[in-house]
C-alpha positions as CSV (number, residue, x, y, z in Angstrom):
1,X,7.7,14.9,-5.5
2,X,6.8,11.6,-7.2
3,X,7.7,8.7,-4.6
4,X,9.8,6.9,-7.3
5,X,12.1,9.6,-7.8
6,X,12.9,10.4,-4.0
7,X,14.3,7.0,-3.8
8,X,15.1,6.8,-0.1
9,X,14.3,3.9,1.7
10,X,12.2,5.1,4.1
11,X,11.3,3.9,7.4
12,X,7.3,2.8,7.9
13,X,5.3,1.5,10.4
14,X,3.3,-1.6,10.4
15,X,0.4,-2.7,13.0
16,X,-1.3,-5.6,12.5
17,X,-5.4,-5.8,13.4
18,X,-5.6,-9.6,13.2
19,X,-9.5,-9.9,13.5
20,X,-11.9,-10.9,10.4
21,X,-15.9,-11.3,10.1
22,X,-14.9,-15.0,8.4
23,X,-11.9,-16.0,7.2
24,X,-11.3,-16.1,3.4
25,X,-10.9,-19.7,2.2
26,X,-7.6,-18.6,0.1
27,X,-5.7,-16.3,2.4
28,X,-3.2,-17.7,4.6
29,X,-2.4,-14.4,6.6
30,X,-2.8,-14.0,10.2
31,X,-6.2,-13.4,10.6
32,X,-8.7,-15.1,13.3
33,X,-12.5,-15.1,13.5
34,X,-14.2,-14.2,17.4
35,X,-17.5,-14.6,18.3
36,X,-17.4,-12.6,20.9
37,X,-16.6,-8.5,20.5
38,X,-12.9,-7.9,20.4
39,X,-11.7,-5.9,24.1
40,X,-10.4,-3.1,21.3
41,X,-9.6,-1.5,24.7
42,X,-7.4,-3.5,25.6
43,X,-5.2,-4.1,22.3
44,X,-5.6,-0.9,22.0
45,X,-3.4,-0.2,25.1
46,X,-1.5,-3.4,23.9
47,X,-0.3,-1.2,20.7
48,X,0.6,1.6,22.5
49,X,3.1,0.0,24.9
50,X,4.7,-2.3,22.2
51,X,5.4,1.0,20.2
52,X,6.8,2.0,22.9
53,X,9.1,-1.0,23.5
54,X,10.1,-0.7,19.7
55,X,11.0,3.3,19.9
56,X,13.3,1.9,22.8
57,X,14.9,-0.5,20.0
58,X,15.2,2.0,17.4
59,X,15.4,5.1,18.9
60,X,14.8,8.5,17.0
61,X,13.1,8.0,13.7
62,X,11.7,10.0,10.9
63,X,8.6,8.1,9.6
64,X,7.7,8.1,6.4
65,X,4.7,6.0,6.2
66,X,2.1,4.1,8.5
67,X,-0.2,0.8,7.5
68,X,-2.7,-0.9,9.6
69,X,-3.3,-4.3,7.9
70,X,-4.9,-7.4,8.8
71,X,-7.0,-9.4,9.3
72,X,-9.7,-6.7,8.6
73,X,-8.6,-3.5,10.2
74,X,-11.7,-1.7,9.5
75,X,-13.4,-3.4,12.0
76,X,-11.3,-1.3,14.5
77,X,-13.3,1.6,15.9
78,X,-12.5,5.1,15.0
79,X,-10.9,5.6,18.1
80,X,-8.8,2.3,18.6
81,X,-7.0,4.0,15.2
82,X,-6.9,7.1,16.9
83,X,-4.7,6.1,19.6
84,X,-2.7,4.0,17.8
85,X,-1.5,6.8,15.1
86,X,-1.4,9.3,18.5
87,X,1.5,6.4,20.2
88,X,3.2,6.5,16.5
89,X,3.5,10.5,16.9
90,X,4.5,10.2,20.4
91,X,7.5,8.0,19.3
92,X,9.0,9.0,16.5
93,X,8.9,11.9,14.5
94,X,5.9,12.3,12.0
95,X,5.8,14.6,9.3
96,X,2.5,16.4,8.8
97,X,0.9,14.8,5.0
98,X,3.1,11.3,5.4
99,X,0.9,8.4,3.7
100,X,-1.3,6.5,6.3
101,X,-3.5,3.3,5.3
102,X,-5.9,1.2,6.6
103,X,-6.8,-1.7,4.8
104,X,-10.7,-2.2,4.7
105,X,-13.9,-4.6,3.6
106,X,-16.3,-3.2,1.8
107,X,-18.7,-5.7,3.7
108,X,-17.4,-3.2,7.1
109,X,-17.5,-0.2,5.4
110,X,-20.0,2.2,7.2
111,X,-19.8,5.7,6.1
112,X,-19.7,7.3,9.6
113,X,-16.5,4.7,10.4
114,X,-14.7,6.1,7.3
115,X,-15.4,9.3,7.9
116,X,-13.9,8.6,12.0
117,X,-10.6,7.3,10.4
118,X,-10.5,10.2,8.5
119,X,-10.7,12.5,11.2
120,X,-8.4,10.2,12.9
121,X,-5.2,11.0,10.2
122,X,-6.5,8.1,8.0
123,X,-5.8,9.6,4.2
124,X,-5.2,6.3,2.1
125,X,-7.9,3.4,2.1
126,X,-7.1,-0.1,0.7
127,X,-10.3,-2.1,-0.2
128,X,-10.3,-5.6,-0.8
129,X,-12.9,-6.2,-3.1
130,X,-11.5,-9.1,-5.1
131,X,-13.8,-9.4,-8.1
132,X,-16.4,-7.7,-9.5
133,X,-18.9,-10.5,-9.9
134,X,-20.9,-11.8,-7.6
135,X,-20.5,-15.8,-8.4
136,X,-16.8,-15.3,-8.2
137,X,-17.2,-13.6,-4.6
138,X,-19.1,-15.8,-3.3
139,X,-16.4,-18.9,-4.8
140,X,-13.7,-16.5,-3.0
141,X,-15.6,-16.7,0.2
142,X,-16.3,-12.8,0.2
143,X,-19.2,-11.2,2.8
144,X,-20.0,-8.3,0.5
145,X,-21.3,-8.8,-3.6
146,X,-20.3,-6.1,-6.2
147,X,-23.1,-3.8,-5.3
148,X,-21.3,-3.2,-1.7
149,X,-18.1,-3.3,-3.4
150,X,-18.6,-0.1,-6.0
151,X,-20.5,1.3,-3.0
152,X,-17.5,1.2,-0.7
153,X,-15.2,2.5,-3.4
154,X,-17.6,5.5,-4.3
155,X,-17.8,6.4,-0.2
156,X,-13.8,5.8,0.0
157,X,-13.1,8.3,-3.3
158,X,-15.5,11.0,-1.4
159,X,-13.6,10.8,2.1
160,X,-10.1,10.0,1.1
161,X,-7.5,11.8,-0.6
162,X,-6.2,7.9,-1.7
163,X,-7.9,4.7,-2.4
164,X,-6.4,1.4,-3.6
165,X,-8.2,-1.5,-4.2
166,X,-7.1,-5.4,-4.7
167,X,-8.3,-7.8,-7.5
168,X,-7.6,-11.1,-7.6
169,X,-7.1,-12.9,-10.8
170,X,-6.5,-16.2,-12.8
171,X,-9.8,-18.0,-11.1
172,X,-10.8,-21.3,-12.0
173,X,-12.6,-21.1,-15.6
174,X,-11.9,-17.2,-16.2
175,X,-11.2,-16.6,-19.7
176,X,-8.8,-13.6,-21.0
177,X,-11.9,-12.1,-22.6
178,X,-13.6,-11.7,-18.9
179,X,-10.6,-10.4,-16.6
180,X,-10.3,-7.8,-19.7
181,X,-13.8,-6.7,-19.3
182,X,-13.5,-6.6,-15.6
183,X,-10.4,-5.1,-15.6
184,X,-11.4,-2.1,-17.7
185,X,-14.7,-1.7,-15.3
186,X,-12.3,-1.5,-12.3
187,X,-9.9,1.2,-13.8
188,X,-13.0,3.1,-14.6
189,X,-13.4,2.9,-10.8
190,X,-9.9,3.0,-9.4
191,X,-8.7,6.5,-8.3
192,X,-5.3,6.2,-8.8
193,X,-3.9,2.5,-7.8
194,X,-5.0,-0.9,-8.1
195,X,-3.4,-4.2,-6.6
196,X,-3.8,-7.2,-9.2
197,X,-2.8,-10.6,-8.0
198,X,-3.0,-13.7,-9.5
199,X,-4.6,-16.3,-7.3
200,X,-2.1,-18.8,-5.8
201,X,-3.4,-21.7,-3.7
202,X,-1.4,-21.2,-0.3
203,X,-0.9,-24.6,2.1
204,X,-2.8,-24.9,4.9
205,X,-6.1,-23.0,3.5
206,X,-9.0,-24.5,2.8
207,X,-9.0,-24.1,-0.9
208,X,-5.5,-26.1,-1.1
209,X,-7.6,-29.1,-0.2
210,X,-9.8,-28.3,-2.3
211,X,-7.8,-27.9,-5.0
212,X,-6.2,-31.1,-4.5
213,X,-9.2,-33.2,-4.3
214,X,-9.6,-31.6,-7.7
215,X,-12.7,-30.1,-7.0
216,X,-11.8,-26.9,-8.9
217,X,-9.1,-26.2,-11.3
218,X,-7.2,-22.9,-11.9
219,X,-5.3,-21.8,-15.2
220,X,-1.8,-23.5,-15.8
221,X,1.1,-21.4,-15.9
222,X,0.9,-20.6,-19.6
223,X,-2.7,-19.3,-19.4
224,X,-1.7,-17.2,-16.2
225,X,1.1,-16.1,-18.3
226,X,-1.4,-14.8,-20.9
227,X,-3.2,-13.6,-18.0
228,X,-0.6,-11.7,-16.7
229,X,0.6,-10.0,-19.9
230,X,-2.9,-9.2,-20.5
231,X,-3.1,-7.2,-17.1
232,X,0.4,-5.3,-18.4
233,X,-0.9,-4.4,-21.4
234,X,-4.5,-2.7,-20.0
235,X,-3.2,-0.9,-16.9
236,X,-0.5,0.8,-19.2
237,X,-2.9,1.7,-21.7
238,X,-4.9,3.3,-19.4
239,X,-1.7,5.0,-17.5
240,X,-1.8,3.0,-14.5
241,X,1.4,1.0,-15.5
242,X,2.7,-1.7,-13.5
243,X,5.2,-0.2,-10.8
244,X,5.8,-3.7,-9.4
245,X,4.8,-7.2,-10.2
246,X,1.3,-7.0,-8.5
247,X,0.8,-3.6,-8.0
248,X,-0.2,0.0,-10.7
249,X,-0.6,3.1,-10.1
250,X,-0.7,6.5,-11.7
251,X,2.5,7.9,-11.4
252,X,3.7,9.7,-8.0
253,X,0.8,7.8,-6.6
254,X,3.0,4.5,-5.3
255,X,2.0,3.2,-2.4
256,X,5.1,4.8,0.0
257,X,4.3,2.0,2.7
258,X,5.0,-0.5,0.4
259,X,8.2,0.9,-1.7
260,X,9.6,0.5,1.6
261,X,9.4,-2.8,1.8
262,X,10.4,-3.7,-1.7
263,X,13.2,-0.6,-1.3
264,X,14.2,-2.8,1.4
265,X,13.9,-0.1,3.9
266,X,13.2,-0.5,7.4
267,X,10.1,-0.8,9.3
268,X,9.0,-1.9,12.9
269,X,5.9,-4.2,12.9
270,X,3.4,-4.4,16.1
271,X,0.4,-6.6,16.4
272,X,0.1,-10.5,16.6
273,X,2.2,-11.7,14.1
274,X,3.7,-9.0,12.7
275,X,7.4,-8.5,11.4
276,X,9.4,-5.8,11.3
277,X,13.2,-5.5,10.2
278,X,15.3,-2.5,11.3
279,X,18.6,-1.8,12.1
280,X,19.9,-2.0,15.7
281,X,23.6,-1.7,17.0
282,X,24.7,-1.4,13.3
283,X,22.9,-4.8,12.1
284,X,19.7,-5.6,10.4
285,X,17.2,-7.0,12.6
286,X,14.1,-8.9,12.0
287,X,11.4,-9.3,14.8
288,X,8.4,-11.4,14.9
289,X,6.1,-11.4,17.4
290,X,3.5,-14.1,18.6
291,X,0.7,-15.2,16.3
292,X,-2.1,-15.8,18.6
293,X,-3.7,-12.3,19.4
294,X,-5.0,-13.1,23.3
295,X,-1.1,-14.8,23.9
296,X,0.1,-12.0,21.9
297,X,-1.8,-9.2,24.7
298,X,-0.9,-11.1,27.6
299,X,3.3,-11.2,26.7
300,X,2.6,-7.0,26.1
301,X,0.9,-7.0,29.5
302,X,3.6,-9.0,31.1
303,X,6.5,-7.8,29.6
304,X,6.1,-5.1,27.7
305,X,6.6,-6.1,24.4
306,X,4.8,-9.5,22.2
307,X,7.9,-10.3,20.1
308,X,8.6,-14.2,20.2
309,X,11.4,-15.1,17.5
310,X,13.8,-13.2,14.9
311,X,17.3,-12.9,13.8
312,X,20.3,-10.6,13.2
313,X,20.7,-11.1,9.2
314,X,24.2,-11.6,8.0
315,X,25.2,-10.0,5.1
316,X,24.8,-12.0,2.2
317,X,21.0,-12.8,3.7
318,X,20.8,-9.0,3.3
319,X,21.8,-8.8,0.1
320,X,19.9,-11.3,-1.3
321,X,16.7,-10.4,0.2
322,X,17.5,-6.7,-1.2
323,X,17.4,-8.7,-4.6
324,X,14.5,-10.5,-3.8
325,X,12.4,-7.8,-3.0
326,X,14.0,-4.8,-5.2
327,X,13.7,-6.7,-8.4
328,X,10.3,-6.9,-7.8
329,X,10.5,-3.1,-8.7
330,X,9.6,-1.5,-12.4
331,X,12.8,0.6,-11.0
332,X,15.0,-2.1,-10.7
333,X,17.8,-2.1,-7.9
334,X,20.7,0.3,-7.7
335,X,23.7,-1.9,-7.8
336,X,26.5,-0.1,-5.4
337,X,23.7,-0.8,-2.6
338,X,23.7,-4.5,-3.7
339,X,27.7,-4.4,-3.5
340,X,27.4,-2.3,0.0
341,X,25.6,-5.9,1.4
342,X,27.4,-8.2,0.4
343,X,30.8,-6.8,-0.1
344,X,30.9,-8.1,-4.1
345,X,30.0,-7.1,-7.1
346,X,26.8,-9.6,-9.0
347,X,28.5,-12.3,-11.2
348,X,29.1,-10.6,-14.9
349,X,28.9,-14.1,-16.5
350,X,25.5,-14.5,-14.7
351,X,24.6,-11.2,-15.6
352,X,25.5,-11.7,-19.0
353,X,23.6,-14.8,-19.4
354,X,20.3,-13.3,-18.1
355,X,20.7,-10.3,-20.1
356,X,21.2,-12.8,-23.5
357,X,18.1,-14.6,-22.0
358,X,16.2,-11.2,-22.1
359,X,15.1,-11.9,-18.2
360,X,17.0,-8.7,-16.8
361,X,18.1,-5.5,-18.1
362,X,20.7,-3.0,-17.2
363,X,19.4,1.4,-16.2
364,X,22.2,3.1,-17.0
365,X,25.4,2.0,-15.5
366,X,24.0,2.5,-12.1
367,X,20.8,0.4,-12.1
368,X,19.6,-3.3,-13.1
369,X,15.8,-4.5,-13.6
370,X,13.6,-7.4,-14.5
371,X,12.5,-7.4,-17.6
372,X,8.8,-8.2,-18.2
373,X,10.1,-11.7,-19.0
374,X,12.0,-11.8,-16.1
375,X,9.4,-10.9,-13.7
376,X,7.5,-13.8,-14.6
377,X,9.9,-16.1,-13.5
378,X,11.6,-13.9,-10.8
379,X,12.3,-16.4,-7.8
380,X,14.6,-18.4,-10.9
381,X,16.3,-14.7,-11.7
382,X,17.4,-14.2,-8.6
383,X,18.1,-17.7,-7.4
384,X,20.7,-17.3,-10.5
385,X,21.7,-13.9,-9.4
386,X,22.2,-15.0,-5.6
387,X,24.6,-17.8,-6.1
């Protein structure tokens, strides 16, 4: 059954492998560098018994998809994944065929590894290629050049059932002419989903320095705009349309893991810095566990568990983070769930006034959705929405 039409929720699991070769001067995840080999051992074991601690939490589950991201998780040995998605199964319930990705490098991609993950219960791969030309990968701060990139992506379409691969657009100097032609040689590649983001200069990274001291500039927001519609316009043609801002696929091959989050579903998240949200006692809860990976093991080791802050959400944060995230969504959000949060109806006068604007549009009686418009200037649509 295509994922967008079974609609449920869903429940996934995240873990979080927070170890890279080099960090990436743009990304502002939780990812950390060692010089010294990682004890996989050890976090290994770490896993297992916060999985544990969270089955405690949630109790009896039905899982409907599994994502190790990072960091770099395919640095992990074949066996680390092994017992990880063995404590999953031992936890909840797992249905034979459910979507499981790991998030890979094509600079770490060894063919005997993928082939491990495979035979560990591995079936989707996400690669994070980037670009597709070496000067911009090397700008991006990248270990691997195109060469190792197409390589990766021929091994993964051999030994997985799925692949994905990331893109990242709107670099300094790239001209609509160039992200077309690079665009059409990565759909040529894809298998059946791409993730296309446009590249945003996060605080705290390198290249936000960088980019104030002006020593490279990236397209305004009306040539990202272009950019953007652009992007639209090729995946659809080559039936990979957009299924939310950032992310195409063909059709019934969404990525299930991360319909969850934008279905705002729930999902327990393990690892150094991880997040999960999940209803306990009744109440949505968020977790988030300690950043640092050693502190991180030694909190599992002493108490069982590596969570350090969260929340119990009130209901109108509930609802507006169900807006937030589900009008990211070609499908749009289903309104009686919107009014189930937060007890009221959305405003018709603001309702009305978007839909004059042309920034949302209503599904049916039932349903309500950004329209291509709207997507572009989403956080404004909902901020309007959510008053």
């Amino acid at each position: 059954m295509s994922m967008l039409l079974d609609r449920t929720p869903g429940f996934g699991v995240y873990v979080h492998w927070p170890f890279c070769a080099a960090k990436c001067p743009y990304c502002d995840f939780n990812s950390h560098v060692r010089h010294q080999p990682v004890d996989q051992d050890r976090f290994a074991s770490a896993f297992e018994a916060e999985l544990a601690t969270m089955r405690e939490r949630t109790g009896p589950r039905e899982v409907t998809s599994i994502f190790l991201g990072g960091g770099t998780p395919s640095l992990m040995k074949p066996e680390t994944v092994a017992r990880v998605l063995d404590a999953v199964a031992k936890n909840w319930t797992v249905p034979d065929g459910i979507e499981v990705t790991l998030e890979a490098n094509p600079s770490s991609v060894e063919a005997e590894r993928f082939r491990g993950y495979r035979a560990a219960g591995v079936n989707r791969v996400s690669l994070g290629v980037q670009a597709l030309n070496d000067k911009d990968l090397r700008f991006l701060g990248r270990l691997h050049n195109v060469e190792e990139a197409l390589h990766a992506i021929g091994l993964a379409r051999e030994i997985f059932p799925r692949l994905s691969f990331d893109l990242i657009y709107a670099r300094p100097g790239q001209t609509p002419e160039a992200w077309a032609s690079e665009l059409e040689q990565a759909i040529g590649h894809a298998a059946d989903h791409l993730s296309l983001y446009q590249l945003t200069i996060e605080e705290g990274t390198p290249f936000h320095a960088l980019h104030a001291a002006k020593k490279f500039i990236i397209p305004d927001n009306d040539h990202a705009a272009d950019l953007y519609a652009l992007t639209q316009e090729i995946t659809s043609a080559h039936g990979l349309p957009a299924y939310e801002i950032s992310n195409h696929a063909r059709p019934g091959a969404e990525s299930r893991h991360n319909l969850t989050y934008w279905r705002y579903g729930e999902y327990v998240g393990v690892g150094p810095g991880a997040h999960g949200r999940f209803v306990e006692n009744g109440r949505r809860t968020v977790t988030i566990a300690e950043r640092m990976p050693e502190t991180w093991a030694n909190l599992i080791e002493a108490k069982g568990h590596g969570v350090t802050g969260g929340e119990i959400l009130t209901r109108s944060e509930e609802a507006d983070e169900f807006l937030l995230m589900g009008l990211r969504l070609a499908e749009g959000i289903d309104l009686s769930r919107y009014e189930a949060f937060s007890g009221r109806g959305l405003s018709s006068a603001r309702l009305s006034m978007l839909q004059g604007e042309g920034l949302v549009a209503p599904i049916g009686n039932a349903r309500l959705r950004a329209t291509p418009a709207g997507m572009i200037v989403l956080d404004a649509v909902v901020a309007d929405l959510a008053r």
